[in-house]
Structures are given as C-alpha cells and as structure tokens.
N, C-alpha and C positions, 0 to 999 in steps of 0.2 A: 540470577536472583540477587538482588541486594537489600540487605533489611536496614531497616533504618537502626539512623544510628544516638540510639537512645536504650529503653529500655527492651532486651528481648526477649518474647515470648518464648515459651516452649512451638517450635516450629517443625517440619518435614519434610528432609531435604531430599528430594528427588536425584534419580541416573545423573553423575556425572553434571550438578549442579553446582555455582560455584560461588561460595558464601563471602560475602567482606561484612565482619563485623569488629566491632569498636571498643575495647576493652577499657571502662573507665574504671582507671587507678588513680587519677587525680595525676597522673604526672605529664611532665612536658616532653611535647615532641615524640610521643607513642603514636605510634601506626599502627593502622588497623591488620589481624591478623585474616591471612586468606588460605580460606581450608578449603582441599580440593577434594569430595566426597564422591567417591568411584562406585556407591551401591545404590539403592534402593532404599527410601524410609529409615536411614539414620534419622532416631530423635537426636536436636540441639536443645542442651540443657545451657544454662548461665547462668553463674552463681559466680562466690567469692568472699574471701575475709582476708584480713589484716592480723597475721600470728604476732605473738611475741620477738623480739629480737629486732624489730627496722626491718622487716622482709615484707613486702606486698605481694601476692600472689592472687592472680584469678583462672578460677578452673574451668574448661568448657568436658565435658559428657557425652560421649556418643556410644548410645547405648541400640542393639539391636538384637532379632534373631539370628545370631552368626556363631559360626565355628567358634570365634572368639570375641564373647559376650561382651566385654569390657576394653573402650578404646577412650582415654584418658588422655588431654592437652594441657599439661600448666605451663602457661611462661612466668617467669619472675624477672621482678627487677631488685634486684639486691642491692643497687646503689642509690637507692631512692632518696633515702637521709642524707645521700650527700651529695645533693645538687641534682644538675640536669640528668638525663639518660638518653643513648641513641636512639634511633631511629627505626632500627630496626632487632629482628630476636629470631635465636632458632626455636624452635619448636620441639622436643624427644616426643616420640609418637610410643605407646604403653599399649598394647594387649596381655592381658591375662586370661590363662584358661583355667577353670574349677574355683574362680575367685569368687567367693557371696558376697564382696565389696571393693570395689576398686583401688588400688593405691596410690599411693602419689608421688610426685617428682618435682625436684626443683629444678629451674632451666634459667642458664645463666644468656647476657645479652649475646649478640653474634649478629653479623651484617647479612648473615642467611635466611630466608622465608623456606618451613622445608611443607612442601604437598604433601598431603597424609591422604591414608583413605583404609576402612574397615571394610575389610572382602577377603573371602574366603576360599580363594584360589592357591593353589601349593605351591610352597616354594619353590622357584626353579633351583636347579642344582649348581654349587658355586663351581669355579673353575680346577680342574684335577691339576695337581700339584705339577707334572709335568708341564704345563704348559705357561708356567711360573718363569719363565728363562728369557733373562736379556737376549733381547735381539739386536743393542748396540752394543760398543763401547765410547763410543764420543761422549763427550763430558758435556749436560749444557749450558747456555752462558748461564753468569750468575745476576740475576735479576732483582734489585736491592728493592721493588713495590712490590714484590710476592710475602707473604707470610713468611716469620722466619722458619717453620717447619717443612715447608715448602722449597724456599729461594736454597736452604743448607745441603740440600740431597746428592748436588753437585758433586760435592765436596767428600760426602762418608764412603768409602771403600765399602766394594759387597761383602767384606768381611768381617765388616763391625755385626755386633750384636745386637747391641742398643746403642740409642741416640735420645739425648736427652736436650733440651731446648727451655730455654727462660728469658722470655720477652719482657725486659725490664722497662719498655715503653709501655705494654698492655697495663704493668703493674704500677708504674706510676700513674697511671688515667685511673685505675681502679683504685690508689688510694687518697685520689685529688692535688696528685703534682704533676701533672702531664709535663710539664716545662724543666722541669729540673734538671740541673747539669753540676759539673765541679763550681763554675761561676756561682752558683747559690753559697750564700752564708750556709759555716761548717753546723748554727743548729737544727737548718732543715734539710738538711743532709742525713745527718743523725736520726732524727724523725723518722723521717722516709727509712732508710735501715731496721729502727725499731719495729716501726710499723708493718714493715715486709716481713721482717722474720716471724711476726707473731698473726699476720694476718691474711697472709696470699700464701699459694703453693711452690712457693721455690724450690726449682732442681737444681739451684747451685747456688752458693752463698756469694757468689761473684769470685772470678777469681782473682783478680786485683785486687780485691780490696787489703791482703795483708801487705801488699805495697803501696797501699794510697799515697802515705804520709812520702816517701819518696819520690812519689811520681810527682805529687803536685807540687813537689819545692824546687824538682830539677827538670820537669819538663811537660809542667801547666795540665797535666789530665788525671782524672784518673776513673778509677768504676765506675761516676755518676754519668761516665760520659759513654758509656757502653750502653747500644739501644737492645740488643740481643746476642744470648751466647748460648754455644750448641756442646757438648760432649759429644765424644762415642766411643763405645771401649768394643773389643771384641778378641778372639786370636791371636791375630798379628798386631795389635798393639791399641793403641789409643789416641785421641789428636784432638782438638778443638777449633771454632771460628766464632771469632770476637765482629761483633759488628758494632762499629762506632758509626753517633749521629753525623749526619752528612757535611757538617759547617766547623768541625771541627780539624784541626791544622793537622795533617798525617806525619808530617814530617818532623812533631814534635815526638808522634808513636814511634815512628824510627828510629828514631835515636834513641830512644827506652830501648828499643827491641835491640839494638845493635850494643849497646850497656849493658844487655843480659840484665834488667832489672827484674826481679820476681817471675812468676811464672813466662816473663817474655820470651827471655831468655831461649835461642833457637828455631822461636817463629819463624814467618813471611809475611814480609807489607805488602796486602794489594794494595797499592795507594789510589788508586781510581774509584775501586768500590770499597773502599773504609775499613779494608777487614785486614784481622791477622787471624793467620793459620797455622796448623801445626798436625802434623800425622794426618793429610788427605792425601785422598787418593792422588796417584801419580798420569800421568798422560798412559794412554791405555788399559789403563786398572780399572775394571767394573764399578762403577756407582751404584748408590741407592736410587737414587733418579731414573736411573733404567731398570729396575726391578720390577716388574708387575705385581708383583703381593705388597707393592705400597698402593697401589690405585686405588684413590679415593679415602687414603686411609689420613692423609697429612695436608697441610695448606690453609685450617681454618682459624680464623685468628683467637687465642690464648691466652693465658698469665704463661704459660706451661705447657710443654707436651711431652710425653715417654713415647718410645716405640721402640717395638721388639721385633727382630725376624725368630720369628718360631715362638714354641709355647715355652713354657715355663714348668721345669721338674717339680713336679708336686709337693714333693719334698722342702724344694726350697721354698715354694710358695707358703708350706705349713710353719716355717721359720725354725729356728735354732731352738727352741723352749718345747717343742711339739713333740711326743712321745706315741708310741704304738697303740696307745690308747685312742688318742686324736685320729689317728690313720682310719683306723677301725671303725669308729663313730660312723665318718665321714662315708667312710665304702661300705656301712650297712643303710644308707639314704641314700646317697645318691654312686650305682655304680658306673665308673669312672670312664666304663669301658664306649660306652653310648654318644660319648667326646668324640669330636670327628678330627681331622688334623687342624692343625692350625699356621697358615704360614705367614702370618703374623696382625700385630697391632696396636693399637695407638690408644692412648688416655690423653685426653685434652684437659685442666684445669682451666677454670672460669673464676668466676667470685664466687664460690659455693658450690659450684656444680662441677663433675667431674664425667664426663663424655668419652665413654669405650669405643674406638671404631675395628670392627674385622669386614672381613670381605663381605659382600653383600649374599643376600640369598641362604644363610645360615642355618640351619635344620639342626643344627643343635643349640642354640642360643638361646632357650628356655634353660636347654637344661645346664651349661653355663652361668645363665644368671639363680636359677635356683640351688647351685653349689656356692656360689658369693652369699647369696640368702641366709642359708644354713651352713657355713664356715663352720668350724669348730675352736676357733683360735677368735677372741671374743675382740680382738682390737680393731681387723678388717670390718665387723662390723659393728661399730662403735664410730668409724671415722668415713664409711661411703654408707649409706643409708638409703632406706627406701627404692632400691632397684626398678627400672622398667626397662622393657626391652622391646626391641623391633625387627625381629629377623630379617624383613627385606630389605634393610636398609643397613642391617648388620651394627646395631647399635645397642648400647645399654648405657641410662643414666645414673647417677645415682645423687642425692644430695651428699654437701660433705660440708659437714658441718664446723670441724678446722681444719682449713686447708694446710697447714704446716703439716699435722701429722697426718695426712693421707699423702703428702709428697714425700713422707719420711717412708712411708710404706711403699711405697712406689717405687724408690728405690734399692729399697729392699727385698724388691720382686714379690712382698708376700700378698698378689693378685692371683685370688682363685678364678676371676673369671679366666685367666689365658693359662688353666694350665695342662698339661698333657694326662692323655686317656694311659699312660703306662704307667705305673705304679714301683718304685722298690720301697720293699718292706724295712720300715724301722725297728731294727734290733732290739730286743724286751729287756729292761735292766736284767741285769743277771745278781745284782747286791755283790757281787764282790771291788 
C-alpha cells in the first residue's frame, strides 16, 4: 500500500501491510519513513508541531486493541537550524502499558530505518548467560569504515569493564565543522572546543589536547586531528586507541610517541591504520569482538557511546550523596528483585537523544525503564527524560536535553536503567 504523499488521512492498515509515508518538516533531503505493521487494523494517525528550542518533530500514532495499547513513533531532526540533514533516521519504537496518554521521545538522525510493528505475542527468552562464551581467540582485522564502537572491539581485552568511545568526526558534522583539522585557524578551533564542551555529549575532553601547543610547534598535529578515541578501564588495567584522519602524515605521530610527549608517551604506531594504542589486548588474549553479550549492542554511528559488561551496583548507580532514605524510597516502588541479569550494555549519544541497547528479547525492560522513570536522585532525571522502551528490540530512549551533563552521568555510572537486582543496604547516619 502506498499513500500519497501529501496530506494523511486517518487510514487502516491491514496484515503485514507496508506503509511509505512522507514526513513534511520542510527540510531537505528527508526520506520517507517505512513502517512495517505485523497486525491487523492499526489506526495511522499524523500529526505534528514545531516546540520551542529549533527542534522539529513529527509524531505518527498507532493505536489498537492490543496487549499494549500505545505504540508511539517520533523521529526528530535536531539540526534543522543548522543547514541540511541526512537522509536517513532511526526510529525508537515506545509501547506503554496502563498509559491514559502516550508519551514521547526524541529520536536523533542515524543511517538505520528500523521495522516496527504492534503485536502482542511474548517475548521470546534472551540467551542464558552460559552461553555468553567466546568461542575464539583470533583477534579481527581492524577495519577503519566500521563505526568507531564497532571497528575498536579488536582491541579491548575481555577484561575491561567499560569502554568508552568519542567520535569527534560525528561531533564536528553535528556542530557544522565536518572539515576541521589542526590546519584551520586557532579561532575555529577554539569554537569548535567551546562549542563541544557545552553542547555535545563528550566522554573525553580529548586527550591531547593538554599537549596541543607542543605538538603543533614540534610536529605539525595535534587533537583537531584525531577523528575518534576509545577508553577502557577494567581489572587489569586500562589502554586507549587514537584514531587519526586518514591523510594525515603518521610519521609525524611517531616521533611525538617516541619523544614521550603528553599522554603519548609509551604508545604503539599502527601506521597503516592511523592509530595509536596502549593497554590492548595482546596476541591470544580474549577480545571484546568475540564476546556475545556485545551482539547487536555496538556499530551504530554516535557523538558517543558507553558500554558496560555487566550491570552496575545499585549503590553506585544512586551516587555518593544518596542516603538509606533514597534506598528505601526506591525498593518500596519498585522491587529490585524482578531485574533479570544483565550481561551487558551500551548508551549511544546523538544530538539530543540518548539510545540504551541490551540484549534483545528483555522481559524485564519495562521494569528497567520504570526505575529510570522514578529514580530517586533528581539529576538522572533532569538530564535523560521522557523514557520509551521496546523489549524486543531490547531498547530504551530517552530525550536529553544537555548532553554534557548526561555524559557527565554516564560516567559516573549513576544509570538506573543497568543496574543490578542485588541490593547492599546503606548504613543509617548514626550522628556520631
């Protein structure tokens, strides 16, 4: 079926029917959005408004007699005020249940179209933790067109914890310098810097840059010239991978790295694929790449991505200010116990929108997201907002409305959605 593409009625979309409709935001180079309806007599509603802030959103409605009443699509384009926008957008697909009103989500661009559909068949069961176990050890090549959350996996040891990733080419296109390098004049440089700290979700302040001024007076580079860089800490240690743009002279990085200049200092050049490294894994040593509880969880292109193997202590989630009061609150709404494991997950950072992935298939992922909902510690939510979730897809969105201070949280681990169903109890002042 394809409706024209102009104004849409209220229409009825039949079994397994598949809609192309035409979202007019007024901007350039928008593609129609194609939604794959797996039921029976989904009403399409189509509406939309223009909020406050330079944000354009249009919402589509699929409302039914189903298990779960409310299946909700916004995509947004966030960069509308500033110039063109891609071509393509993902989609967060929102069920609610016991909802008398839908809610909403903002959805940042992505070169993914994702199939949605409202049906009320139960979740299959995700995979038992068992069966979570590299079946290599080969390391694989490193592949510099992959995502950098992706192409890095190589590299991290199964021992890290987290992994943390800042694609400062996604963040340049997002704040209208896609080009930028050392070669640009030092005030749009500057710019760019100000601009990132106070406007995109940075998981790293770059780590160059407290040796820019040396790098560029003794060997022509410096941070503007880094297109993405990864962390990862865990047990046995910590290491990083610098990824420099492709046309830039390696042998000028060598020589910093072999000068010990700033964090260089006891790297590795690959000079072939642009990178320097430090603390990966060694020939033999388990990867993240060969992990199964990363499937499906890393690869999608970012400002930013976290990712955790395993949940996160409750504890730490509730932060360092959070008192046996808090605890309490918390474990008389929602008990904790009803969390199923978690062997791990990923936050994607956008231009606004902030993207949870766990495994797919999740049967606790309502109740996940209705503990983020109702946090008790008022900053979580203050900075990811308006929750939606999708269990079969093992997703939740949330807007975020500054992204500095939701990556400052991120870092901080203080995320309720990933955190563990065990509990230790916080100690009651005693006043002495």
């Amino acid at each position: 079926m394809l409706l024209e593409r102009a104004a849409l009625p209220d229409r009825s979309v039949g079994l397994k029917e598949e809609l192309v409709l035409d979202l007019d935001l007024g901007l350039r180079n928008a593609r129609a959005i194609r939604l794959l309806v797996p039921t029976a007599d989904c009403l399409l509603r189509h509406g939309g408004q223009a909020p406050g802030g330079g944000v354009a959103e249009q919402e589509l409605l699929l409302d039914a007699e189903l298990a779960y009443p409310h299946l909700v699509l916004v995509p947004v384009w966030p960069g509308f005020n500033r110039g063109s926008v891609d071509a393509g957008f993902e989609v967060i697909v929102g069920i609610w249940q016991d909802s008398p009103m839908p809610p909403r989500v903002l959805v940042a661009l992505a070169p993914l179209l994702l199939l949605a559909g409202c049906g009320d068949e139960r979740i299959p069961e995700p995979a038992p933790l068992a069966s979570l176990t590299p079946t290599t050890t080969v390391h694989p090549e490193y592949e510099a067109d992959r995502q950098p959350s992706a192409a890095v996996l190589g590299f991290v040891p199964s021992s890290a914890t987290t992994l943390t990733v800042t694609n400062f080419d996604e963040v340049r296109v997002q704040l209208g310098m896609p080009d930028l390098t050392s070669e640009d004049l030092m005030t749009d440089r500057a710019e760019f810097w100000t601009r990132a700290e106070t406007e995109a979700a940075l998981l790293t302040d770059g780590m160059l840059r407290p040796a820019n001024s040396e790098l560029m007076l003794d060997h022509g580079f410096t941070q503007d010239d880094v297109d993405w860089e990864a962390h990862f800490s865990g047990p046995t240690g910590n290491g990083y991978v610098l990824a420099f743009r492709p046309d830039l002279d390696m042998s000028r990085v060598a020589a910093a790295v072999e000068d010990g200049v700033g964090p260089l200092g006891g790297g590795d050049v690959l000079t072939d694929d642009h990178l320097v490294v430090s603390g990966t894994a060694g020939e033999g040593e388990q990867v993240w790449a060969n992990e199964p509880r990363f499937d499906g969880l890393l690869g999608r292109a970012a400002a930013s991505t976290y990712a955790r193997q395993g949940c996160v202590p409750v504890q730490d989630a509730l932060g360092p200010d959070a008192d046996a009061e808090d605890l309490q609150a918390l474990q008389r709404t929602h008990p904790l116990s009803v969390l199923d494991d978690l062997p791990a997950f990923a936050v994607d950072f956008g231009d606004h929108l902030a993207t949870v992935r766990m495994e797919k298939n999740r049967e606790d992922l309502f109740a996940r997201l209705d503990v983020s909902r109702d946090w008790p510690m008022a900053d979580f939510g203050q900075e990811f907002r308006d929750p939606v979730g999708d269990p079969m897809t093992g997703r939740i969105g949330y807007a975020v409305p500054h992204p500095p201070l939701a990556a400052a949280l991120t870092l901080l681990e203080e995320l309720p959605f990933g955190i563990c169903s065990d509990v230790t109890p916080i100690p009651e002042p005693t006043g002495l």
